[in-house]
C-alpha positions as CSV (number, residue, x, y, z in Angstrom):
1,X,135.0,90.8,92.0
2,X,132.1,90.3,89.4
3,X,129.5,88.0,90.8
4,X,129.3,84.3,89.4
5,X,127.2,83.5,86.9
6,X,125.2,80.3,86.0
7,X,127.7,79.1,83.5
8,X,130.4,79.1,86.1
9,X,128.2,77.9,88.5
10,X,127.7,75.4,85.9
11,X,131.3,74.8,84.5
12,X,132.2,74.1,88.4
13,X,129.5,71.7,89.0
14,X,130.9,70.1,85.6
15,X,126.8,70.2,84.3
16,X,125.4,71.8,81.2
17,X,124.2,75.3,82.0
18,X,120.4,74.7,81.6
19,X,120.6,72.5,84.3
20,X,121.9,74.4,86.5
21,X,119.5,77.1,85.9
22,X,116.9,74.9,86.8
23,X,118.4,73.9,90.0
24,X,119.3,77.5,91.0
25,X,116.1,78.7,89.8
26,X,113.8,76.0,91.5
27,X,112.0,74.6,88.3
28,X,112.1,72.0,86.1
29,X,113.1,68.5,86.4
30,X,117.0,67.6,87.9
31,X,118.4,64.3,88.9
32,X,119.1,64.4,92.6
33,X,122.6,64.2,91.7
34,X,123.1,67.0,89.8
35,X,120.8,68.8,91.6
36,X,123.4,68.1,94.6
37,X,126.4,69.3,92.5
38,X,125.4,72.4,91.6
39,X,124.5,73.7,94.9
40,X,127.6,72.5,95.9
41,X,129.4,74.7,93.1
42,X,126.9,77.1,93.8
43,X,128.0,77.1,97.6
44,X,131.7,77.3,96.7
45,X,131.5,80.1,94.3
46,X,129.3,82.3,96.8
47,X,126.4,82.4,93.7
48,X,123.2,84.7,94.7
49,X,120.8,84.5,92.2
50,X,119.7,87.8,90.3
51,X,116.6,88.6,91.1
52,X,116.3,91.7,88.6
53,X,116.9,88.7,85.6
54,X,114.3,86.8,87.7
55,X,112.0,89.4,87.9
56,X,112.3,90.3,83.7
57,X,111.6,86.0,83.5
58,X,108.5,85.8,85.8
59,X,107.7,89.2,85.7
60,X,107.2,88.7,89.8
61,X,109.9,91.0,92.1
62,X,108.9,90.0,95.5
63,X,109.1,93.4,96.5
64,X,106.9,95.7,98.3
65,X,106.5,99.6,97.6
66,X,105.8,101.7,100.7
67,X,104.5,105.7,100.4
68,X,104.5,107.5,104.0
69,X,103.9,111.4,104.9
70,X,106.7,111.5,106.6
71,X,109.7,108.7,107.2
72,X,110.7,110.7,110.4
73,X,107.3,111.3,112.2
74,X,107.4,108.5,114.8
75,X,103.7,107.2,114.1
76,X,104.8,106.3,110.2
77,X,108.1,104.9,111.8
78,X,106.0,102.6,113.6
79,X,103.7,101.7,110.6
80,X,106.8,100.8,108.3
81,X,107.9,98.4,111.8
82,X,104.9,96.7,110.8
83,X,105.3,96.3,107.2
84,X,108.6,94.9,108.0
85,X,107.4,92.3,110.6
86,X,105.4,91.0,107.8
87,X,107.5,91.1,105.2
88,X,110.2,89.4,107.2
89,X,107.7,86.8,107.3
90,X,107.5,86.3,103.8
91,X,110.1,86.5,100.8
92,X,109.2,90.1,100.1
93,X,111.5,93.0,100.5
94,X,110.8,96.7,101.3
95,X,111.4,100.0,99.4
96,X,110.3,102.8,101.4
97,X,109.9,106.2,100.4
98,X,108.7,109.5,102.1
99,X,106.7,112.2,100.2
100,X,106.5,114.9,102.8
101,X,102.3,115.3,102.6
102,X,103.4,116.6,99.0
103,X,101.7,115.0,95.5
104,X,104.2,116.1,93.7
105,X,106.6,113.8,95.3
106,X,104.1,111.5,95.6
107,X,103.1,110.8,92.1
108,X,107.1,110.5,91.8
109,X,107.8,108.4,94.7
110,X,105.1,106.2,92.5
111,X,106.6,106.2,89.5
112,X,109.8,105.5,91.0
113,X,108.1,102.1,92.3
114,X,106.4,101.1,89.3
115,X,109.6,101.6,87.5
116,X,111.1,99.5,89.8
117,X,108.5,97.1,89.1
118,X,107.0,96.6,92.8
119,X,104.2,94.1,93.3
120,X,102.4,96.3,95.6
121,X,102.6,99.5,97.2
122,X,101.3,100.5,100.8
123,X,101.0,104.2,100.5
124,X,100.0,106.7,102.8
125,X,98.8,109.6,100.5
126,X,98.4,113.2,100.6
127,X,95.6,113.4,98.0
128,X,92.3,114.3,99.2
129,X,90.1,114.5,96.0
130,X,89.9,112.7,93.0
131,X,91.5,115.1,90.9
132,X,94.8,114.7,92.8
133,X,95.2,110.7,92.5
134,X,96.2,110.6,89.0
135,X,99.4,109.0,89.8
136,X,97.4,106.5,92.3
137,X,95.3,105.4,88.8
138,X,98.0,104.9,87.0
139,X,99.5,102.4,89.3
140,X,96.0,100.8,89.2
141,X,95.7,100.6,85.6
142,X,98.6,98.3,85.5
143,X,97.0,96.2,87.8
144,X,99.3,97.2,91.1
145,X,97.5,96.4,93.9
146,X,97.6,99.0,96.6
147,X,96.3,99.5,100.2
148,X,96.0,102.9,102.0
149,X,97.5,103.0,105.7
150,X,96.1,106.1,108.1
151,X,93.8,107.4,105.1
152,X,91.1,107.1,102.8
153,X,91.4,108.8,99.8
154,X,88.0,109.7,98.3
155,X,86.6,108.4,95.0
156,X,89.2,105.6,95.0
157,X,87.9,102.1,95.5
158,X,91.0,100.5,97.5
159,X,91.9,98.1,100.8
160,X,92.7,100.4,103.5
161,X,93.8,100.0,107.0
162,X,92.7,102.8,109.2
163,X,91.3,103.3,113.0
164,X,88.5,105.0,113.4
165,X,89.6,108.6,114.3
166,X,86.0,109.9,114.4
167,X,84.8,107.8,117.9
168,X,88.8,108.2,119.1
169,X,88.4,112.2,119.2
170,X,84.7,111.9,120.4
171,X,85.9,109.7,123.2
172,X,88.9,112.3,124.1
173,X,86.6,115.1,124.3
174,X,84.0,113.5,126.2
175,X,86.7,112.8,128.6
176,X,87.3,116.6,128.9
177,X,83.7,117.2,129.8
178,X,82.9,114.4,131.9
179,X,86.0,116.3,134.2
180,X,83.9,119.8,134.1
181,X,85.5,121.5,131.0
182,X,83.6,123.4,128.8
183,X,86.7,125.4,126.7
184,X,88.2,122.7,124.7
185,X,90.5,123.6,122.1
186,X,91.0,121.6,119.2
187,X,94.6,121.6,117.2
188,X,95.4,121.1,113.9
189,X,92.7,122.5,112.4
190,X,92.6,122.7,108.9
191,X,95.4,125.1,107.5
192,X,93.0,128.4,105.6
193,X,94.0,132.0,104.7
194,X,90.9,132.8,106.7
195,X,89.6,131.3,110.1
196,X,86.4,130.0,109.0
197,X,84.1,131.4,111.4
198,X,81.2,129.5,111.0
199,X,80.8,125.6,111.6
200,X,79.3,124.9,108.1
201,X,82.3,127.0,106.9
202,X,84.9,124.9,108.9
203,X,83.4,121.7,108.0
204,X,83.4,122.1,104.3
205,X,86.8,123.1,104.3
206,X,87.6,120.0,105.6
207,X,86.7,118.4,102.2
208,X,90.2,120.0,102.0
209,X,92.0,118.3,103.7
210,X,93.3,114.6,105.0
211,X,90.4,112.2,106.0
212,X,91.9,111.1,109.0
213,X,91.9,115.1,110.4
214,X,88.7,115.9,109.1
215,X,87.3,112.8,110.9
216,X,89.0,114.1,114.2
217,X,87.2,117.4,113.7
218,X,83.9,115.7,113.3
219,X,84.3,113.9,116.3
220,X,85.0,116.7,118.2
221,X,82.2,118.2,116.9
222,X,79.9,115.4,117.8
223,X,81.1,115.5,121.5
224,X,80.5,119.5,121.9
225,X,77.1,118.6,120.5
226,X,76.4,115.9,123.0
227,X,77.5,117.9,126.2
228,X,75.3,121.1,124.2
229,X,78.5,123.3,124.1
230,X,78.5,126.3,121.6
231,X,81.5,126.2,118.9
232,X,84.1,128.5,119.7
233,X,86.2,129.0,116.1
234,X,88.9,130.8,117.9
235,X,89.8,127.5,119.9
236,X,89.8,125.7,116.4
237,X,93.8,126.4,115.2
238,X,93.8,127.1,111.4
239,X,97.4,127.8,111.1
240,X,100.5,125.9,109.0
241,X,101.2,122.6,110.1
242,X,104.2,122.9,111.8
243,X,105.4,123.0,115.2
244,X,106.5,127.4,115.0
245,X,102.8,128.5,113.7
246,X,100.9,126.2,116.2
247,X,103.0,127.7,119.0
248,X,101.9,131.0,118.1
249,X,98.5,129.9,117.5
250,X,98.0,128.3,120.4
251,X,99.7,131.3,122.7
252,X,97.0,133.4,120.9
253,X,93.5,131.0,122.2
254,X,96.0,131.2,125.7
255,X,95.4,135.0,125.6
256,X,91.7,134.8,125.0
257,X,89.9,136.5,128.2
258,X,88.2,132.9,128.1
259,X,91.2,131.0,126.8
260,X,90.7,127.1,126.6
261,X,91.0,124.9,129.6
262,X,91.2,121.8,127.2
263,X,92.8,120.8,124.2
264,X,92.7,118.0,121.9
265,X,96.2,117.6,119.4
266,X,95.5,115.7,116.5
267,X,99.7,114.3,116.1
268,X,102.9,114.4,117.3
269,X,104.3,117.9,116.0
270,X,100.8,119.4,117.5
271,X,101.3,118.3,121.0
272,X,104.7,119.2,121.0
273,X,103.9,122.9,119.3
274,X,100.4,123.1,122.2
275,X,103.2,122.0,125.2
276,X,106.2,125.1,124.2
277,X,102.7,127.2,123.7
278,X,101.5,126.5,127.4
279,X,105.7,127.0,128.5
280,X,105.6,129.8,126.9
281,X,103.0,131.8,127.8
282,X,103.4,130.8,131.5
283,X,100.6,128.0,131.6
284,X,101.0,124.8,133.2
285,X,99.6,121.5,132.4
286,X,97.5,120.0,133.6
287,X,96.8,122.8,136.5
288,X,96.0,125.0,133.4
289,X,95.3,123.3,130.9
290,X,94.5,119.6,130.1
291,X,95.9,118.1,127.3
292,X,95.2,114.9,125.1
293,X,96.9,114.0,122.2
294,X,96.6,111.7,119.0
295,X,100.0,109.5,118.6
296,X,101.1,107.7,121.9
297,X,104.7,107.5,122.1
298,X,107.5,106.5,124.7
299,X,108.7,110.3,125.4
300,X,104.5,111.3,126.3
301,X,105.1,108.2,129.2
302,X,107.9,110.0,130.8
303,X,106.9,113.6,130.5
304,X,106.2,115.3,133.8
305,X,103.3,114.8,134.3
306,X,102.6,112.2,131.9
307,X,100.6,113.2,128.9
308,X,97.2,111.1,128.5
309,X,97.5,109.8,124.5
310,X,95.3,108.1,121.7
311,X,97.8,105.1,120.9
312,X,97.4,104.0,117.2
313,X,97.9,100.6,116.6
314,X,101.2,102.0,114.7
315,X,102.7,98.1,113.8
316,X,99.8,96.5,113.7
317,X,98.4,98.9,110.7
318,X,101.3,98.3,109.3
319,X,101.5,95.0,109.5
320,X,97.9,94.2,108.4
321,X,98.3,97.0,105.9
322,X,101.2,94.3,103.8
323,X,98.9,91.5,104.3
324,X,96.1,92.8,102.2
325,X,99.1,93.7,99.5
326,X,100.3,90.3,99.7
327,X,96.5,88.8,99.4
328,X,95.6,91.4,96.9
329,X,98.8,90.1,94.9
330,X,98.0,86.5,95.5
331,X,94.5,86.9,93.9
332,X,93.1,85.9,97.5
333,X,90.7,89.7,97.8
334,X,87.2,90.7,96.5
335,X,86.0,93.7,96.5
336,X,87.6,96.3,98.0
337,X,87.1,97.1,101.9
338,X,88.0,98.9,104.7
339,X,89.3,97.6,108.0
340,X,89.3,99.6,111.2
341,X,91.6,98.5,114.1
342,X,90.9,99.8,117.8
343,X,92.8,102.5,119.2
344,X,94.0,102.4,123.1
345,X,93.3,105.5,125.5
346,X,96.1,105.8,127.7
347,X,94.9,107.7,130.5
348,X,97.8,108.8,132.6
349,X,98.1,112.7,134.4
350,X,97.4,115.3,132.1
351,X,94.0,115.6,132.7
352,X,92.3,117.5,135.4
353,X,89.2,119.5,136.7
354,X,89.4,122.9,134.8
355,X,90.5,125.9,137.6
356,X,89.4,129.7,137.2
357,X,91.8,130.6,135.1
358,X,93.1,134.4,134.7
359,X,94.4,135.0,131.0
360,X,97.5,137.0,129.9
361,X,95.5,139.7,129.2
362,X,95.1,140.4,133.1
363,X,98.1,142.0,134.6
364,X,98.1,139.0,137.5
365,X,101.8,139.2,137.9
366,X,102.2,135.8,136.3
């Protein structure tokens, strides 16, 4: 059944058509009378207003555009939570779309919203040089505001919502040496054909790679300097980002004759990869090996023993992440700025003094 228009709407309220569109639209001047009548009709008929008409009128949509890496990684479900709570707030509505850390289907995914003729887009993007935001500059040239959640991209002068992942990973690794460890492992590193071998080497091909991990490094870095520990770049991982290589990568550090006694994940699919490494090659946490890991989440609580986490204020970057669209939108921002929300350490079991440890190279009956 076709929905009602405004003449019927109109015809059943027994008013001329402009004034109902003026009542159902919410402008203009109506007699309380007819105003009455025609949401009465309106009522009867089951009339919802078309808000793509509306939108071509007022050239406003009331909808918000959101980019993430990865719709099923628990960290952006918990963002997009966020973006909901404050949207559910307002009158906006959300159109969500994953991009899979790819530009390709990023610049798409953006098209797709500025075709759909968003107000503002939340995005959580891949890019990592200037020369890869094209799409992003687009969307900016037609005046779309847009906020980054998670990242900064360099060279782009936008809002973003971020935590500061350079003091979080210094402040994980310090943990680790305050306990007595001295091989600490650090995983993801940045994906290369080559391990770099040297820290200059490793560092600038972070300029490769997502602010948010290359911050993590740095941070790492920083602690290691602090407790005067010598860079290792075999307990650095440089394999794919996925859960199969960094099992293999980290079973490989675990069969070092000094393997790691630490490590520090950087997300989700990294802890999980480090803990079937450990299984895997026979290790145990935290007897072992002590882990800490980026991304809190309910399963880490219940693991046995608990893993010790870096909990990401998931919902409320999301949340604060819409708020600057909806200001940016309402005219209400300046110039563009960057806001950094704490993280929570939540120490629980996983962490211990580091034991003599005998590796798999040793034939120790393990």
């Amino acid at each position: 059944m076709a929905s009602p228009t405004v003449a019927a709407v109109a015809a059943e309220a027994g008013v001329a058509k402009a004034t109902a569109a003026r009542t159902l639209g919410n402008y203009g001047a109506v007699s309380p009378e007819a105003r009455a009548r025609v949401l009465e009709a309106a009522a009867r008929l089951r009339y919802r207003p078309n808000s793509l008409a509306r939108s071509m009128t007022t050239g406003v949509t009331h909808t918000i555009g959101v980019v993430v890496a990865d719709i099923g990684n628990p960290f952006f479900a918990g963002v997009l939570r966020g973006i909901a709570d404050a949207c559910d707030a307002t009158d906006y509505t959300v159109i969500v779309m994953s991009a899979d850390e790819s530009i390709a289907k990023e610049s798409s995914a953006i098209g797709v919203l500025m075709d759909k003729q968003v107000d503002g887009i939340v995005l959580a993007s891949a890019a990592w040089r200037p020369d890869q935001t094209a799409h992003i500059q687009e969307a900016m040239s037609r005046e779309i505001p847009i906020v980054l959640v998670d990242r900064i991209v360099p060279g782009l002068e936008l809002d973003a919502v971020v935590i500061d992942n350079r003091q979080s990973a210094r402040d994980a690794v310090r943990r680790f040496v305050a306990v007595g460890h001295r091989r600490i492992a650090f995983v993801w590193g940045p994906s290369a054909p080559e391990r770099p071998l040297e820290r200059e080497r490793l560092l600038s091909v972070t300029d490769t790679w997502l602010w948010s991990s290359a911050e993590r490094l740095r941070g790492y870095f920083d602690a290691l300097d602090e407790a005067g520990i010598v860079f290792d770049p075999l307990l650095v991982s440089n394999c794919r980002l996925n859960e199969a290589a960094t099992v293999d990568s980290v079973r490989a550090m675990l069969a070092l004759p000094d393997p790691p006694t630490a490590v520090l994940t950087t997300e989700t699919t990294a802890t999980v990869g480090v803990l079937r490494a450990t299984r895997d090659s026979r290790f145990a946490y935290p007897g072992d090996i002590s882990v800490i890991g980026f991304d809190d989440s309910s399963w880490a609580s219940v693991m046995e023993p608990p893993l010790t986490m870096i909990a990401q204020p998931m919902r409320e970057l999301g949340r604060v992440a819409a708020e600057l669209a909806f200001a940016r939108i309402g005219g209400d921002r300046g110039d563009a700025a960057v806001e950094t929300l704490p993280a929570t350490f939540n120490s629980r079991a996983s962490v211990t003094a580091p034991r003599p440890q005998v590796s798999l190279s040793d034939d120790d009956g393990r």
